[in-house]
N, C-alpha and C positions, 0 to 999 in steps of 0.2 A: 397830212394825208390821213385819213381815217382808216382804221382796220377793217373796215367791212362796207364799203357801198353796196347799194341796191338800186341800180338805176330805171326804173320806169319798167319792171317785170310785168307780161301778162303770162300766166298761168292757168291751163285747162284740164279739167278732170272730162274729157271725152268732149260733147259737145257743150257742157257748162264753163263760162267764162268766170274761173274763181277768181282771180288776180287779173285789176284794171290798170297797170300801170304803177305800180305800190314802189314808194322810194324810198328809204331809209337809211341810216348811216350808223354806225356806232364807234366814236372814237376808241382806241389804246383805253384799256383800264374804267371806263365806264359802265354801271348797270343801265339797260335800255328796255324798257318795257315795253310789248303790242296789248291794249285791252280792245276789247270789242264782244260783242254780244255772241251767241255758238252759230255758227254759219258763216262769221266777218271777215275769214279768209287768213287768221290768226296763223293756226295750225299750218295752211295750203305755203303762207311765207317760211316759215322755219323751215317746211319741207323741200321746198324751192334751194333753201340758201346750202341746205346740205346735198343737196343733190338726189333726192329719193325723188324729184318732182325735175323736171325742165319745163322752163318759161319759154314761150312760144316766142315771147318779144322781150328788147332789156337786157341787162349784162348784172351780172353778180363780179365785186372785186374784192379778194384780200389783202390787203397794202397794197395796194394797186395792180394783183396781177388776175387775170381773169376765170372765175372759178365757174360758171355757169355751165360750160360742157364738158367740165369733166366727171367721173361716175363719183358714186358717192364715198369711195372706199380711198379714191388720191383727193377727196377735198377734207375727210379724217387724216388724212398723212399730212397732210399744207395747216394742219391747228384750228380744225372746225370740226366739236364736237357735239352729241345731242343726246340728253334725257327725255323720251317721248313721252307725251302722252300718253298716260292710261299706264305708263312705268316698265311695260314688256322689258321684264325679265324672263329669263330661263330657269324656268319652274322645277328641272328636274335636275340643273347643277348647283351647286352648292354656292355660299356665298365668296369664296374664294376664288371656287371657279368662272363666278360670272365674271369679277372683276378682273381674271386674267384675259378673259375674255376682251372685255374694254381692250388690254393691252396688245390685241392682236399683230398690229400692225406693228410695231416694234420690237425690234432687236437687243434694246441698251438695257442687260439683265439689272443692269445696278441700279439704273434709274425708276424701272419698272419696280422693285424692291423699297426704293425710294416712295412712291409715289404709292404703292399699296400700304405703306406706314402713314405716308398723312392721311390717306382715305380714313384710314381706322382712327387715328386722331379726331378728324373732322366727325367720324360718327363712329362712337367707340361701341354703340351697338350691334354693328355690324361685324368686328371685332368680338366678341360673346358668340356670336349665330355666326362665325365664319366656317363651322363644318357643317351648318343647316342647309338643306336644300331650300332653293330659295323661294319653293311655292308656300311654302309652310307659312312664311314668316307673315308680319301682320301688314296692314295696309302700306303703316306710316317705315317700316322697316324695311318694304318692297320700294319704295318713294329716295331712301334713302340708298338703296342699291343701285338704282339706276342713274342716281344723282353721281356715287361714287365707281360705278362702270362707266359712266362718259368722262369723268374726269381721270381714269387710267390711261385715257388715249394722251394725257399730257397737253391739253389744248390750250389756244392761247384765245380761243372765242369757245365759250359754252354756252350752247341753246337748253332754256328751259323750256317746256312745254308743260304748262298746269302742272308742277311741284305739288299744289296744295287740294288738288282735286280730292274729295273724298279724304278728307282728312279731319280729325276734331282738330279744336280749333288749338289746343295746346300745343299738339304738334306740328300745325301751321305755323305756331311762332317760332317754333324749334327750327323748321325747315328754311324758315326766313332769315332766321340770326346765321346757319351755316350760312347761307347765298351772299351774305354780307361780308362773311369770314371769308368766303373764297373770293371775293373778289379783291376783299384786303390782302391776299395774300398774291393776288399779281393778274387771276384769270380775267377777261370782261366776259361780259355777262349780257346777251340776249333773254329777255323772261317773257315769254307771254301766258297771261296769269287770267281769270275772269274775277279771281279778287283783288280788285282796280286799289282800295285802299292798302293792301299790304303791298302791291307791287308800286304803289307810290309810296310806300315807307320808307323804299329800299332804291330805288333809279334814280337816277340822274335826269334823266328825260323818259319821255312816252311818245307815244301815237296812237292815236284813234282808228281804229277800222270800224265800216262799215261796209256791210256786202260789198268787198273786195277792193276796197278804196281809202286812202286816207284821209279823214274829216278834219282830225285836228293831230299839231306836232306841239310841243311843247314841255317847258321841265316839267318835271313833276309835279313841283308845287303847285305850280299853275295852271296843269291841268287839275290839280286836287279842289282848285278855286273854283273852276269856270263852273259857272252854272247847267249849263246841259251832261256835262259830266258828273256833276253832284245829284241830279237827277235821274240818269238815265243809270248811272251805274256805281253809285255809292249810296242808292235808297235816300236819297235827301230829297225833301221839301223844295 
């Protein structure tokens, strides 16, 4: 059984039909990539699977139980968490306090304790700027809080959402080697990325979207081969 199905979702932003049916899996322990061009319905699944969004058709499941209607705050309590886009943090609490934030939902002081020590591990800069408020901090520092506030919720599925958006590229690889280490370390890993080659650096498999459809499924490697992917979105010949 896979920790995360997505069976044939359609999703609507009012009268637009973002999501045609879009189906995806992600085993226990794997990184899983969505690429696709800005409009391709990337963002509308992530938000779908956490619950900010309901699909009008289709069933969302975690180990097999069904997470699609319930709000987005008991699908973070069931081990589905999310770093969004564009990194919205809380510009005027501190770094401490976002990441207690992350921990809202939770009681287990120890583990919470726990879990604020590997954060600071996993980005020990954050740890330095943990009494900064966190609008201050810089792009790749804002990138890495929100990385480390969705993983205070203790999840056993982390959604990425453009990690490396607006970022030089040094710290792109920085942000890429954590997503690596956290998945080594037990998390799986939903990524949806528009840098098609670093998120094939790093998955195990991918999919293709296209306005609100999946074109192509496959590992990594092989979509890193296929020719209209070399084309379309890794700037190749």
């Amino acid at each position: 059984m896979a920790l995360l199905e997505v069976n044939g979702i359609h999703t609507y932003y009012g009268a637009i039909h973002a999501l045609k049916g879009i189906s995806v899996s992600v085993d226990e322990g794997e990184i899983v990539t969505l690429i696709g061009a800005n409009g391709a319905g990337k963002s509308t699944t992530i938000n779908t699977i956490c619950g900010i969004l309901h699909p009008a058709q289709g069933e969302i499941y975690l180990e097999g139980e069904a997470i699609h209607e319930l709000p987005a705050h008991e699908i973070v309590m069931r081990g589905v968490s999310q770093a969004p886009e564009g990194r919205r943090v809380f510009g005027r609490l501190t770094v401490t306090e976002n990441l207690e934030m992350g921990a809202y939902a939770r009681s287990d002081n120890n583990g919470i304790r726990r879990d604020m020590e590997r954060v600071f591990t996993l980005f020990p800069r954050l740890e330095e700027r943990s009494k900064q408020v966190a609008g201050t901090l810089s792009g790749g520092e804002q990138q890495m809080l929100s990385m480390g506030r969705a993983l205070m919720a203790s999840p056993r599925l982390l959604l990425l959402d453009e990690p490396s958006m607006g970022l030089a590229p040094i710290l792109v690889e920085a942000i890429f080697d954590t997503i690596r280490e956290i998945n080594a370390r037990g998390t799986t890993v939903l990524l949806v990325e528009q840098n098609a080659l670093m998120a094939f650096s790093v998955a195990n498999r991918g999919y293709v979207l296209q306005t609100g459809e999946i074109q192509l499924a496959d590992t990594a490697e092989a979509l890193r081969q296929n020719d209209e992917v070399r084309k379309l979105y890794l700037g190749e010949a």
